[in-house]
C-alpha positions, 0 to 999 in steps of 0.5 A: 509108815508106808510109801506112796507115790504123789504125782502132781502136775505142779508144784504144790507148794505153797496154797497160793492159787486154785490147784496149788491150794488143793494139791497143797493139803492133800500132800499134807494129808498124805504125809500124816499117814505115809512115806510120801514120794512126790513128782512134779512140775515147776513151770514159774520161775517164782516157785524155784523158792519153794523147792527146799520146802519140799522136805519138810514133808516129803521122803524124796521128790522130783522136780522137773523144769518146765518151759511153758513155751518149749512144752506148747511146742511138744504137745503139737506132737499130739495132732500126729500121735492122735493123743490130747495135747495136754498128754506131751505137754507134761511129757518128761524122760527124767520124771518118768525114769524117777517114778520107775526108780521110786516105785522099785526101790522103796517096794511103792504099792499105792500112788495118788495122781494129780489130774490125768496128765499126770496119770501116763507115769503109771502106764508100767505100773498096772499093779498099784493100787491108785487114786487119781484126783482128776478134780474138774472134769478139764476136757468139759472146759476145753469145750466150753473154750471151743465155743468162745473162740473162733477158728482154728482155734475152735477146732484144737479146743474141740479136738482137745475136749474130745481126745481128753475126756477119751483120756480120762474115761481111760484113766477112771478105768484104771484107777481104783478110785477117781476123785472130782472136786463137788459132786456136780463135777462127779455126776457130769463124770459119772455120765461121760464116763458111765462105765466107770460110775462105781468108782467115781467120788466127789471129795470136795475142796476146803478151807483153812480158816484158821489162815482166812480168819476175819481176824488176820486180814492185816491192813487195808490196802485201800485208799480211805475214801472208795468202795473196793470191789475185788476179783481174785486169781491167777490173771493169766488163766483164761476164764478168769481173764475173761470174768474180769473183762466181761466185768469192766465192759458191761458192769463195772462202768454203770456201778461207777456211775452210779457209785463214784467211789466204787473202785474195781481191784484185779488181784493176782499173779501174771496178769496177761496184757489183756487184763493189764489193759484194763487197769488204764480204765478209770476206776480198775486197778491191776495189782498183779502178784500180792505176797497176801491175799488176806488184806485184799478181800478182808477189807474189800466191801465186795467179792465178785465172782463173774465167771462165766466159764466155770469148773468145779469149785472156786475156792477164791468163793471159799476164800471170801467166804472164810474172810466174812466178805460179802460175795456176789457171783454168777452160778457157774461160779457157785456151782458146787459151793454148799450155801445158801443164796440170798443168805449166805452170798448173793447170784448174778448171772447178767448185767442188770442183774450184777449192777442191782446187787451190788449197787445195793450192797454199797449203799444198804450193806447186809453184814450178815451175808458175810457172817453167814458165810463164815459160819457156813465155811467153818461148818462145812469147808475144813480140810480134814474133814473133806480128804478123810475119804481118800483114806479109805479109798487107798486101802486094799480093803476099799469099797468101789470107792536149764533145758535138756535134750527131752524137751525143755526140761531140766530136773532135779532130785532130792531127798532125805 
């Protein structure tokens, strides 16, 4: 077996929300044909627990502490440099220093990045070959943050949208092969990033259905008597905070009314005070972190999906999908998903809109949207399947295809 360098800007262990999921099996990937080397990031202090379960697929790897709070403050040092902020954000001495050691000791030819943050360990290193997974087109999101805020942070966010997609436009240049998340996110990228169009590849997310199974969902954790509808997701993430508050001011209330058993379940770690807020309204809870999300949308009546600021795929979608649940959503949140509307899950865009489906769906339910779904998943979605491309796109032969004085990081390395 070969080495290879993985650089990720989290942890990727274990699948438990939208890029850990993806970083996730892409480690395991990589470790059925290399030597893997992994960099990384801790910024939970609920992950320090997964850090040992690092060597059960890695050769070494590099864990660095971050602060979130220390790491805002160092990525203002972006305003001077002229650099997104994002860029200091995942700034790290001791991480850079590993990745030097890594690549000259076990003689490291090829490397795969984990979004473009993470790209700048690479800027000594001109001769690897490399794949960077950039999986949304993020300085797209900063724009569409920009637009729903109001000054000065309007102006950082358009500023940090401009700067990033230079950044990335810089890194796809660079790289042997860019990787986006669906091949909307790719083409949006091959147009903001013409120069680079050859080399820009979709490799889309997947599902493991043989853990979101229907038949493994566990018991109910709903009381007998309502009609649960669910929202999964990490709830300190903007555009889910805002679905889920755009959901319980402007739907949820007319479902209820129509429906007094109708009952609206917030599912997700760290949920921000804006969003524990919403779990004093009569019919909303806020569950915060679940151990399994499986019983959550296994025995919910409905999966919502109100994303109105979207990047890339959903993979709480998928997840629902793989579950056999009905799903309605808006079409930023289907953007990208290979189904059927209508046969598959359902779309809602506005208010009414939203009301109908799923006033319609608790009272008349159609239990094939959710076993076509299901179909439709185990069909399209496994995860073998989606990363056999990478593969290809590392050889040589590929076609165009506590705190330290760095800044509020603490590392550790290890390995076996």
């Amino acid at each position: 077996m070969d080495d290879i360098l993985l650089l990720t800007h989290r942890i990727p262990w274990p699948p438990n929300k939208g890029d850990k999921i993806r970083s996730y099996h892409l480690l395991r990937h990589l470790a059925s044909h290399y030597r893997v080397h992994l960099g990384t990031f801790v910024d939970d202090p609920a992950d320090e627990r997964y850090v040992s379960d690092l060597d059960v697929v890695c050769s070494s790897a590099h864990v660095a502490r971050l602060n979130p709070g220390v790491a805002r403050w160092r990525a203002l040092t972006g305003l001077l440099s002229g650099a997104p902020l994002t860029l200091p954000y995942y700034r790290n001495a001791g991480l850079a220093r590993w990745v030097e050691h890594t690549v000259n000791a076990h003689g490291i030819e090829r490397a795969v990045v984990f979004s473009s943050s993470m790209a700048q360990y690479l800027d000594g290193f001109p001769a690897l070959r490399r794949v960077v997974d950039l999986v949304d087109v993020d300085s797209d999101k900063w724009r569409q943050y920009a637009a729903g805020k109001s000054h000065p942070a309007r102006w950082i966010y358009a500023r940090e949208g401009r700067r990033l997609l230079e950044y990335e436009r810089r890194v796809a240049r660079e790289a042997d092969a860019a990787l986006l998340v669906s091949e909307a996110e790719a083409e949006l990228f091959r147009e903001l990033a013409p120069e680079s169009r050859d080399s820009i590849h979709a490799v889309h997310n997947g599902v493991d259905t043989t853990v979101f199974d229907p038949g493994k969902n566990g018991t109910s954790p709903y009381p007998d008597d309502v009609l649960p509808l669910v929202f999964t997701g990490a709830m300190d993430y903007w555009p889910n905070e805002e679905a889920v508050t755009w959901f319980a001011d402007t739907v949820f209330p007319r479902i209820m009314a129509a429906e007094p058993g109708a009952r609206f379940y917030i599912v997700g770690s760290r949920p921000t005070r804006g969003v524990q807020a919403l779990g004093e309204r009569p019919g909303i809870e806020v569950t915060g972190f679940v151990d399994d999300m499986r019983p959550w949308l296994g025995h919910a009546a409905i999966a919502v999906a109100p994303l109105r600021i979207a990047r890339g795929v959903q993979n709480k979608v998928l997840e629902a999908m793989a579950m056999g649940r009905t799903v309605i959503g808006t079409a930023q949140a289907l953007a990208g998903i290979e189904a059927e509307v209508g046969r598959d899950l359902l779309q809602a865009d506005s208010p009414d809109a939203f009301v109908e489906q799923v006033l319609a769906q608790l009272r008349e339910p159609d239990p094939s949207l959710g076993a076509n779904a299901r179909d439709r998943v185990l069909a399209h979605y496994a995860w073998s399947a989606r990363l056999s491309r990478l593969d290809a796109l590392l050889q040589e032969s590929a076609p165009g295809v506590s705190l330290t004085d760095d800044g509020g990081a603490a590392e550790v390395s290890h390995g076996r």
